[in-house]
C-alpha positions in Angstrom: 116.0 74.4 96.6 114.9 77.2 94.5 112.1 78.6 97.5 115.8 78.6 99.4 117.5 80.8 96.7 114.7 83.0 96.3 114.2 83.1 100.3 118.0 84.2 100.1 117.9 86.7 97.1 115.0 88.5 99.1 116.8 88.3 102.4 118.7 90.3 100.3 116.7 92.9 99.3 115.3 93.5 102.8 118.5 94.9 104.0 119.5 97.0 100.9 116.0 98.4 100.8 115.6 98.6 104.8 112.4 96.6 104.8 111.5 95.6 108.9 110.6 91.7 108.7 109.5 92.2 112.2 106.0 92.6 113.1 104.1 93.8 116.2 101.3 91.2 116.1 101.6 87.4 116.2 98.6 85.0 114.7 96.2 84.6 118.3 93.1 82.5 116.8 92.0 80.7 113.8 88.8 80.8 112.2 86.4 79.1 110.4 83.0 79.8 108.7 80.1 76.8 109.0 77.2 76.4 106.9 74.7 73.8 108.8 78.2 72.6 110.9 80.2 71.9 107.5 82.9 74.1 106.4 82.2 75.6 102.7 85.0 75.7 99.8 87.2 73.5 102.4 87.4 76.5 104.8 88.5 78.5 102.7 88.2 82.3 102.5 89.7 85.3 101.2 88.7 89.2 100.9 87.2 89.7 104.4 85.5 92.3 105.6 84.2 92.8 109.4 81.9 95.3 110.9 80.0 95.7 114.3 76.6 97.0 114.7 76.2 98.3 118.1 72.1 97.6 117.9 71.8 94.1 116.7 71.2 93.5 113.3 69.0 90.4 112.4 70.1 89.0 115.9 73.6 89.7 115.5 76.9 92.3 116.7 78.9 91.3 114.3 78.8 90.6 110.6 81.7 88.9 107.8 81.3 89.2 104.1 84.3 87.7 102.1 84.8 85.1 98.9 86.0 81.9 98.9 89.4 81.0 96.2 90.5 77.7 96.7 93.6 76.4 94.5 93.5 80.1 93.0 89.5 79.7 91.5 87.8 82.9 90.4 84.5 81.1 89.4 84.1 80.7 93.2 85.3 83.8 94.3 81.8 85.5 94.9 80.7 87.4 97.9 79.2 85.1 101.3 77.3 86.6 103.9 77.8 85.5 107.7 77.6 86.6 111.2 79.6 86.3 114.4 78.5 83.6 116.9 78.6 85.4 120.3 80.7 83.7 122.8 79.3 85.5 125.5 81.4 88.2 125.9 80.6 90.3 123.3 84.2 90.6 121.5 84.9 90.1 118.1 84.5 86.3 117.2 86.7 83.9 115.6 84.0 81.3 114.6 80.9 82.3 112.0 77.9 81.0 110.4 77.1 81.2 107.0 74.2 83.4 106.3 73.8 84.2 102.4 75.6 84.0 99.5 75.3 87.9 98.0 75.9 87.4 94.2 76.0 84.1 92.6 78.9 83.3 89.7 78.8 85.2 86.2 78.6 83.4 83.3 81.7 85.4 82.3 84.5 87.1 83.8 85.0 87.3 88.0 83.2 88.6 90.8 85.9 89.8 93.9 86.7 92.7 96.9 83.5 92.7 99.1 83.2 95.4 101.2 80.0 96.5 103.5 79.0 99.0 105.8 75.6 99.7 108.4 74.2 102.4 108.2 70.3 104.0 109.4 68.6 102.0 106.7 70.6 98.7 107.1 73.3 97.1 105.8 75.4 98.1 102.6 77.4 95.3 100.9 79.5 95.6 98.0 81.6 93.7 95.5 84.3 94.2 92.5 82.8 92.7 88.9 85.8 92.2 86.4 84.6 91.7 82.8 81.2 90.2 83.2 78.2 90.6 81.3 76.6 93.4 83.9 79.6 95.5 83.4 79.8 95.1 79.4 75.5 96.2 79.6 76.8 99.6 81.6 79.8 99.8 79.2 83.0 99.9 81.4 85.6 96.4 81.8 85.0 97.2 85.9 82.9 98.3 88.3 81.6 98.1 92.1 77.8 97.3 92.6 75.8 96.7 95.9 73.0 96.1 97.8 71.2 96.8 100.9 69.9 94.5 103.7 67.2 96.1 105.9 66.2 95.5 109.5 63.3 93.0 108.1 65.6 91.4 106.4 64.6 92.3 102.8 66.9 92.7 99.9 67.1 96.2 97.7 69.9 96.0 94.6 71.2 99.2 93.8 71.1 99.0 89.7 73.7 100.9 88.5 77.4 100.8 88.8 78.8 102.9 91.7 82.3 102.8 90.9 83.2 102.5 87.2 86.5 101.7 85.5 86.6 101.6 81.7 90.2 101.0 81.3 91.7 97.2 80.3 94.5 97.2 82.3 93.7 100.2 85.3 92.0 100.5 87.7 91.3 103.1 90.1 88.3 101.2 92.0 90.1 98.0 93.5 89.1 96.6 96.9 87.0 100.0 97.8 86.0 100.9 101.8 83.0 102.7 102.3 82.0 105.2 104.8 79.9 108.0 105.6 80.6 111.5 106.4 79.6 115.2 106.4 76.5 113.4 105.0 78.1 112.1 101.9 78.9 109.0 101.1 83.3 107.8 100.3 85.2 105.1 98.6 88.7 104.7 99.1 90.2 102.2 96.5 93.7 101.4 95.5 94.6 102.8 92.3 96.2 100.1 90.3 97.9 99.5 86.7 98.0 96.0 85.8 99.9 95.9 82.8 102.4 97.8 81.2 101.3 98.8 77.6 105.1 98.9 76.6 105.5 95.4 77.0 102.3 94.1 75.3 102.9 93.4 71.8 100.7 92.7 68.3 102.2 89.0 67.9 101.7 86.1 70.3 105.2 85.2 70.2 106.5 88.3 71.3 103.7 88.6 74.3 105.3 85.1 75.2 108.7 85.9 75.3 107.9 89.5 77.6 105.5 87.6 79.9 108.4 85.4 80.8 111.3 88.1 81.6 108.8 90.6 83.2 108.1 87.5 85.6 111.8 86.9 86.1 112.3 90.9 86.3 109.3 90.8 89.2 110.6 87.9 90.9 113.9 89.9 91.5 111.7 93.1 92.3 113.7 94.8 89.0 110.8 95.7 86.6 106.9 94.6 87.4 103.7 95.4 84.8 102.0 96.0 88.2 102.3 99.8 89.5 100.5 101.4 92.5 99.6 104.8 92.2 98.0 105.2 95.7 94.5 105.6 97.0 92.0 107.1 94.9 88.7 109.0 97.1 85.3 108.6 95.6 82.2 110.7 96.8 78.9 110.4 96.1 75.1 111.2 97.9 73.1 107.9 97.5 74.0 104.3 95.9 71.5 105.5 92.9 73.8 106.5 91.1 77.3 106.6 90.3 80.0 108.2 92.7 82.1 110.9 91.7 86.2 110.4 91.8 87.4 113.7 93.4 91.0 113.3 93.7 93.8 110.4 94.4 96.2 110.1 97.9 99.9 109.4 97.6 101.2 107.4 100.4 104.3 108.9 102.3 107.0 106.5 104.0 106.7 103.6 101.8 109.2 101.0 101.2 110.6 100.8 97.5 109.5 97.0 97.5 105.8 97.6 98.1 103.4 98.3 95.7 100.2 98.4 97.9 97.0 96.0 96.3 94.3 96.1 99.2 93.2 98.1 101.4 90.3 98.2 104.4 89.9 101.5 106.8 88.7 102.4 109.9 88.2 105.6 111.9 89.5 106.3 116.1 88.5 109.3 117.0 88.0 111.1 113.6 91.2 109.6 112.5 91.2 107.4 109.1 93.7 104.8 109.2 94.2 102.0 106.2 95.1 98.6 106.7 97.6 98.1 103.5 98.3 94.7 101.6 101.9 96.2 100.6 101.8 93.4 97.0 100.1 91.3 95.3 102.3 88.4 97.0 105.1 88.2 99.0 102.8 90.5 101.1 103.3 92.5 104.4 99.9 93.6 106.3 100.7 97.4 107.5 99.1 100.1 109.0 98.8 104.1 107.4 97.1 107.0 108.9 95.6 110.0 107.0 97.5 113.3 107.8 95.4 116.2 107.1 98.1 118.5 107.3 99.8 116.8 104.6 96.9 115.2 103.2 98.7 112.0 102.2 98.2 108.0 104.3 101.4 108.2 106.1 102.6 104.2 107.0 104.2 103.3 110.3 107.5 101.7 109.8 107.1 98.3 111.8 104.4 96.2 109.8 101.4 94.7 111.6 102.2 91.2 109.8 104.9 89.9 108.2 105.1 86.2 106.3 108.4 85.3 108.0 107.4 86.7 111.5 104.2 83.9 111.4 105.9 81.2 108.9 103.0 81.3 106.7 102.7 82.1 102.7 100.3 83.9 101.0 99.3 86.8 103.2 96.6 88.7 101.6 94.0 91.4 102.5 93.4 92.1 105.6 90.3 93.8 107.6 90.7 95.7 111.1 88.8 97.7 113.5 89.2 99.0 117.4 87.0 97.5 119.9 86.6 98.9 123.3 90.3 100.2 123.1 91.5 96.8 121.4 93.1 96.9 117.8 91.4 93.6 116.2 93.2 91.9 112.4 91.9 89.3 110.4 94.1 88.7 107.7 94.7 85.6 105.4 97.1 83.3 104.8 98.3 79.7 103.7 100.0 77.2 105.4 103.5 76.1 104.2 102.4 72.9 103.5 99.0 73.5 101.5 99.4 76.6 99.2 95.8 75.5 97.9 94.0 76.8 101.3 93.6 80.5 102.2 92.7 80.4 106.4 91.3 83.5 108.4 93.3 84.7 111.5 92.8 87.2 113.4 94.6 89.0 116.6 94.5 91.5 119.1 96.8 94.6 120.6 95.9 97.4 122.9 95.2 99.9 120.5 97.3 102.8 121.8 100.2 100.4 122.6 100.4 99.0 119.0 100.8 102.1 117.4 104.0 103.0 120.4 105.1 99.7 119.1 105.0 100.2 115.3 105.9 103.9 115.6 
């Protein structure tokens, strides 16, 4: 009764705010990752990130790194490896075999937001600590570290931190995408507060009786300690060292109920565009492009995926990529029956028709 009054209430909202519940893509394929035929964490997977490497790598197009959090557990949310098993077509594939886990848990604090990239030298993976011992050694509460794969197969750790946060509750450095270009190196990361300082108080009592009404205030979208303040660019020459943050991009055309969380990017024809988680929950998956003239990520107003348009909960990050003209999405999302399991999807659109439809 109460999902129906809140289904309701944000019914809603959608109309006074003008929010499109229609999307342009519909859930095409399932997936599932296998380690030795058995699924791991239940199937269960969260934070992915896809890329293609033209020339095989290890044996293998295609390559997955995400974390598993079943029934909402950080202590398992650290970085697994895997690659595509080729169905003989070469296309981006919906199955995948487990290949290595990347960073094994922290005795304290959470590991999250994998990210990778191939470049000359192999292939670059990342992940997010929060609050661990290796971020308290290089004195900030976050911070992104990495490693590289080579063609032999051979592990290098890049020591240091290259994206630091030192603040409690900010954080300009969540669920970073790395590229290369101009020969430099570039983050883009959501820039995210987490809590409101004005309603954190000195006594317990007082913390209890805010956490409560900011909850009921976020539930009806009236006041949230979350706040997104847009994507912040990092640049740097190597991972031996940390990266440089060189300035912060607004987003233009976005709704009043979306406080982007994640974020992925690709590139068409030197074009960026970001693949946007527009909350924490209650999520739409939409698409931006970087305008140059007005050097903000400007969002399309139909969204890629919506909640109601597959009748599934719990959308979260998504990764995307064009293939031989074809727009490919993996996103994740739970089933209205098990709210415990996060599943992979993933579907398709002609590239240059999607963005006629979304336009």
């Amino acid at each position: 009764m109460n999902r129906i009054l809140i289904e309701f209430y944000r019914s809603f909202l959608y109309i006074l705010f003008n929010k499109n519940n229609k999307s342009a893509l519909k859930i095409s394929t399932s997936c599932q990752v296998l380690k030795k035929g058995e699924l791991i964490y239940f199937g269960d997977i969260v934070h992915p990130c896809i890329r293609y490497s033209k020339n095989k790598f290890l044996a293998y197009n295609w390559w997955m790194v995400y974390t598993p959090y079943y029934n909402n557990n950080p202590k398992i949310e650290n970085p697994i490896l895997c690659y595509g098993i080729d169905e003989g077509n070469g296309n981006p594939p919906s199955n995948w075999e487990f290949y290595s886990h990347i960073v094994s848990e922290p005795i304290e604090g959470y590991n999250s937001d994998p990210n990778m990239y191939f470049n000359d030298t192999g292939l670059n993976i990342f992940w997010r600590e929060n609050n661990t011992s290796r971020t308290k050694i290089d004195n900030c509460y976050r911070a992104t570290y990495g490693l590289k794969i080579n063609f032999k197969g051979e592990i290098i750790n890049y020591e240091k931190p290259i994206l630091t946060e030192n603040r409690r509750y900010f954080d300009n450095e969540v669920s970073a995408s790395f590229f290369e270009k101009n020969n430099y190196i570039y983050a883009y990361a959501m820039t995210l507060r987490f809590k409101n300082k004005s309603w954190i108080f000195k006594y317990s009592f007082l913390n209890k009786i805010s956490s409560k009404l900011i909850s009921l205030f976020s539930l009806l979208e009236f006041k949230s300690h979350i706040k997104s303040y847009g994507i912040s660019v990092w640049k740097g020459d190597n991972f031996e060292k940390p990266f440089k943050l060189i300035r912060n991009i607004e987003f233009k055309n976005l709704n009043k109920l979306y406080k982007p969380w994640h974020l992925d990017t690709f590139d068409v024809n030197g074009k960026t565009y970001a693949i946007i988680q527009t909350n924490k929950s209650n999520a739409d998956i939409c698409l931006a492009y970087y305008s140059d003239e007005l050097g903000v990520f400007h969002l399309y107003p139909k969204p890629l995926i919506t909640s109601r348009s597959i009748n599934k909960l719990g959308v979260y990050k998504a990764t995307g990529f064009v293939f031989n003209d074809v727009f490919y999405l993996y996103f994740t999302a739970q089933e209205l029956n098990n709210r415990k399991l996060n599943k992979l999807f993933f579907s398709e659109y002609v590239f240059k028709d999607l963005i006629a439809n979304i336009s």
